[in-house]
C-alpha positions as CSV (number, residue, x, y, z in Angstrom):
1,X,36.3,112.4,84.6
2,X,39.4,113.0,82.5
3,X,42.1,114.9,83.9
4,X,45.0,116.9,82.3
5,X,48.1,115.3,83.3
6,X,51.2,116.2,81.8
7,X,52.8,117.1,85.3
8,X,51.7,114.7,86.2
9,X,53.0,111.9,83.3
10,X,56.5,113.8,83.4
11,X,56.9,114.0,87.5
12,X,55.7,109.8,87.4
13,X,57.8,108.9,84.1
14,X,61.1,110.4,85.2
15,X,60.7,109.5,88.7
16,X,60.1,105.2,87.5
17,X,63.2,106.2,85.2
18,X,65.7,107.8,87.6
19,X,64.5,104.5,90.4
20,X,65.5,101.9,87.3
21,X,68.5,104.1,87.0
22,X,69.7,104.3,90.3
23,X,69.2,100.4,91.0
24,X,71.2,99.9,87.8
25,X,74.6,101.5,89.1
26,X,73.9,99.6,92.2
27,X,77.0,96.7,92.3
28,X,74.9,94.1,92.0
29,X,73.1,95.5,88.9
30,X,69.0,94.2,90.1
31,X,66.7,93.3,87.7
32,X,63.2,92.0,87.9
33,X,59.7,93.2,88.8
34,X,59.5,95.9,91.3
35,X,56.0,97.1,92.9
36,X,55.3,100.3,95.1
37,X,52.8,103.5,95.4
38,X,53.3,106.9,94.1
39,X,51.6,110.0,94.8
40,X,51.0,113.4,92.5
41,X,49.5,116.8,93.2
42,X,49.1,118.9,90.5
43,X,48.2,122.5,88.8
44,X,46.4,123.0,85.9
45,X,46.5,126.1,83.7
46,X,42.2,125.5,82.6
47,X,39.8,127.3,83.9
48,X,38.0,126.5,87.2
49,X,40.1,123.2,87.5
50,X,40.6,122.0,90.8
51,X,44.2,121.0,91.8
52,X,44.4,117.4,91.9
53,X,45.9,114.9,94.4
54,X,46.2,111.6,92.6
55,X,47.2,108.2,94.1
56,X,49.2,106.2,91.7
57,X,49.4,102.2,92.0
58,X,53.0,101.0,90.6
59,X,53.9,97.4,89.7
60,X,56.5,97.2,86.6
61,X,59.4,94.9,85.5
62,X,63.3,96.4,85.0
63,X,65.3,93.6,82.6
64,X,68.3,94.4,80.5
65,X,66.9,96.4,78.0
66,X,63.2,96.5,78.8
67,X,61.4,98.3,81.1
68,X,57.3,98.4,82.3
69,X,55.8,100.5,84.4
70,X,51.9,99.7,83.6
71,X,51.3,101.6,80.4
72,X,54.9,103.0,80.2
73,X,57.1,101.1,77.9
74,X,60.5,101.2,77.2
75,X,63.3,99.1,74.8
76,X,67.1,99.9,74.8
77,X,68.0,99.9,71.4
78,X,71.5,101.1,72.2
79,X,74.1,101.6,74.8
80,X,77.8,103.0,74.6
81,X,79.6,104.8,77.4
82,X,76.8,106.4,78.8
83,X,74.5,107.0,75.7
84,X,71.7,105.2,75.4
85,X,68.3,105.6,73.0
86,X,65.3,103.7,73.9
87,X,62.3,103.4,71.7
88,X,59.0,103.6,74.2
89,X,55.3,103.7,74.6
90,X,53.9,106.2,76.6
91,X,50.1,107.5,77.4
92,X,48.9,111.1,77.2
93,X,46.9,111.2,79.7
94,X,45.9,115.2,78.6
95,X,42.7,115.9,78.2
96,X,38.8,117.1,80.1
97,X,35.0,116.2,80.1
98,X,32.7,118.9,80.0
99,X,31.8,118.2,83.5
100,X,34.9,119.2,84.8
101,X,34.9,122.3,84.8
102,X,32.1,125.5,83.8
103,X,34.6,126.4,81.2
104,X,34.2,123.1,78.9
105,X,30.0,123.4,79.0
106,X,28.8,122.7,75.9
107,X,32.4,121.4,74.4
108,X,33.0,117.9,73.3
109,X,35.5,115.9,75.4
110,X,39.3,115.6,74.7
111,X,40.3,112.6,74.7
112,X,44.0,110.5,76.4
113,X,46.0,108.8,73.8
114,X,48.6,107.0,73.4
115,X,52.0,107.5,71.8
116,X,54.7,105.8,70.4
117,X,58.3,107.7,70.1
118,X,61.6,107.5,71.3
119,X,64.2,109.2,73.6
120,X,68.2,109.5,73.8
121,X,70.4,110.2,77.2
122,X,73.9,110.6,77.9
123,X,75.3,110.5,80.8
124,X,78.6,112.4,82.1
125,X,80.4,113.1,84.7
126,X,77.1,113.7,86.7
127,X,75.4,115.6,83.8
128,X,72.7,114.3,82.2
129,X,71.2,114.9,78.6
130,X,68.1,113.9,77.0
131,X,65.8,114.3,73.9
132,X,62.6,112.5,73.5
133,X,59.3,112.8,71.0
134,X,56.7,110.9,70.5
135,X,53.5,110.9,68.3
136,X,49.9,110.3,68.9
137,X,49.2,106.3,67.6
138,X,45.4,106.2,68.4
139,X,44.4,109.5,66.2
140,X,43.0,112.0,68.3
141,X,45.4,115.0,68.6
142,X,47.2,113.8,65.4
143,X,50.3,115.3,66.6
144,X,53.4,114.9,68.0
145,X,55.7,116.5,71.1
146,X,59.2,116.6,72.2
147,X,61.0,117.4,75.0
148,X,65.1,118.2,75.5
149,X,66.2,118.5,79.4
150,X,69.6,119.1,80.9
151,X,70.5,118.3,84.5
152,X,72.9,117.9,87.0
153,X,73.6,114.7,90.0
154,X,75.1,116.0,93.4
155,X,75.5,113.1,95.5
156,X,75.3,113.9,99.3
157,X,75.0,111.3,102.2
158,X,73.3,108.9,100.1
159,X,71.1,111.2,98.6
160,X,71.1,112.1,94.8
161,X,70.0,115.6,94.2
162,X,68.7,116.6,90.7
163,X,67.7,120.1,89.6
164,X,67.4,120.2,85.7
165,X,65.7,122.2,83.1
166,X,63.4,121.6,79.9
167,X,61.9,122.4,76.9
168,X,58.6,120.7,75.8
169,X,57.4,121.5,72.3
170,X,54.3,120.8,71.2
171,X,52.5,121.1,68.2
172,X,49.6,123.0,66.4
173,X,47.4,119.7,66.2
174,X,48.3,118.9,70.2
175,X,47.2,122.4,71.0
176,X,44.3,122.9,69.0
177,X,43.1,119.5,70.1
178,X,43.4,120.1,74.0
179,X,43.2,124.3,74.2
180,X,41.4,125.0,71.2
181,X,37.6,126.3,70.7
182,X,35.7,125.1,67.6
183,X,33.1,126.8,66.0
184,X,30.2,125.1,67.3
185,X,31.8,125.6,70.4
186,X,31.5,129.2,70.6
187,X,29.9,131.1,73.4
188,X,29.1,134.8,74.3
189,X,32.4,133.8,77.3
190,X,34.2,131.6,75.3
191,X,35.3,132.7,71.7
192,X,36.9,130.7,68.7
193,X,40.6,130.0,69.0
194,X,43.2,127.7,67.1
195,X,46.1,126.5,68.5
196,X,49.4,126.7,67.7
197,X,52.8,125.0,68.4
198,X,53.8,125.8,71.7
199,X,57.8,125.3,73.7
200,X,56.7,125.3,77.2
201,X,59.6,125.7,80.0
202,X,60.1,123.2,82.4
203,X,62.6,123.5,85.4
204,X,62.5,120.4,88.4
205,X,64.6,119.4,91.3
206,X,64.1,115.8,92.3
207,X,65.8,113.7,95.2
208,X,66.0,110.1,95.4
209,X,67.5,107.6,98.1
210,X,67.6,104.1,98.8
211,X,67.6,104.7,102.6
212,X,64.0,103.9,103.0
213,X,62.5,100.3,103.8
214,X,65.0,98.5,101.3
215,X,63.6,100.6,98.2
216,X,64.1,103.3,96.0
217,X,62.4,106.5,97.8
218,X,61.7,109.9,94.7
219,X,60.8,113.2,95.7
220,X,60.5,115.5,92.1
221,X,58.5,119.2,92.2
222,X,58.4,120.7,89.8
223,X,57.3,123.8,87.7
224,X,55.9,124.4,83.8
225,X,55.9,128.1,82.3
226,X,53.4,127.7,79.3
227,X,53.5,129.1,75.8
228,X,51.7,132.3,75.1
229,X,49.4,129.9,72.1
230,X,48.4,127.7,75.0
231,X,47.4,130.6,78.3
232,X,46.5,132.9,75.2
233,X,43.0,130.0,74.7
234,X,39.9,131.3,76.2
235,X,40.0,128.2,78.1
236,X,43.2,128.7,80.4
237,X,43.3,131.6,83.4
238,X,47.3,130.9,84.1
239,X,50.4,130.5,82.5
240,X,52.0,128.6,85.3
241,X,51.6,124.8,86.7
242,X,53.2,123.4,89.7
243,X,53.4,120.1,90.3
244,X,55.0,117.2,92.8
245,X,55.4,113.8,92.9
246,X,56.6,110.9,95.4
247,X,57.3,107.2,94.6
248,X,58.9,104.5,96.0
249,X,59.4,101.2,94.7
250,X,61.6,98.2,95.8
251,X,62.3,95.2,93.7
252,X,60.3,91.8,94.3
């Protein structure tokens, strides 16, 4: 059973980034392998899909430049005065089999991938900046997506509070792939449809704090408002996903 999981990937991926952040302004700058346990529960905008509840295993290594979280990746290429561009290697976990829910009978399954891209954040004066795209390396969407978010640090008795906000394009061949209907797909409930692009909206509060058992403790919930191209698809009944996500980690 494939599941769709971009909540899922962006609750998990900025929640290992913003841990590996937060040891690296600790004084004594820690790096080395790290393991802990996160957990997800998620929306999904399909059809007849069950919210999911997903345990999520987490061993990775946090040097100078690189970072690994399991399949995440990540290389600084650059660093100035609070800018910093990484190139990384992410999976895209989207995706269903037709067994998942009545909607998908009689469609072929969508497939994960994997993508390679890169992302660029500044830092200042607690406001943070990124931009990040990526593109499909494995050939099964043939696409590519990008995301730009703003946010804001309030630090209050050692907790660092995070709302931000987001935009995540992504493009005809990402949409068609995941919410689109073939031909020989075709039903008398489910008619042809072809993607296009989408910008989805994305808005998140997340707090972390190193109070807890010597490690880095991440609460992030979050919200995505889709594109009309993607709840417009014969296969989606919403145009609203919430998700949350809670990870710890402590270094070895």
């Amino acid at each position: 059973m494939k599941i769709q999981t971009s909540l899922i990937l962006g609750g998990l991926l900025s929640a290992l980034t913003a841990s590996t952040f937060t040891y690296a302004q600790a004084p004594q700058q820690p790096q080395g392998w790290m393991y802990g346990f996160g957990v997800n529960a998620s929306q999904d905008v399909y059809a007849g899909f069950d919210n999911r509840i997903i345990p999520i295993p987490i061993i990775g290594y946090a040097g100078e430049k690189l970072r690994v979280y399991g399949p995440f990746v990540s290389y600084q290429v650059f660093q100035k005065e609070g800018f910093s561009v990484d190139a990384q290697l992410v999976p895209v976990f989207a995706g269903y089999e037709e067994s998942d829910s009545f909607i998908f009978e009689g469609m072929d399954d969508r497939d994960f991938s994997f993508a390679a891209g890169i992302s660029a954040n500044y830092n200042t004066q607690s406001w943070t900046y990124s931009l990040s795209t990526n593109a499909d390396m494995l050939g099964k969407y043939d696409g590519f997506q990008a995301t730009a978010r703003i946010g804001k640090q309030f630090r209050v008795n050692g907790f660092l509070i995070e709302p931000s906000i987001g935009l995540s394009f992504q493009d005809s061949n990402y949409v068609d792939y995941y919410y689109g209907v073939r031909p020989e797909e075709v039903t008398a409930f489910r008619g042809l449809y072809e993607g296009s692009s989408a910008t989805n909206t994305e808005v998140r509060v997340a707090v972390s704090t190193g109070k807890f058992l010597g490690g880095m403790t991440r609460v992030d919930v979050g919200a995505t408002f889709f594109d009309s191209s993607i709840t417009d698809s014969p296969l989606t009944d919403d145009d609203t996903a919430l998700s949350a996500t809670l990870v710890y980690t402590r270094m070895f």
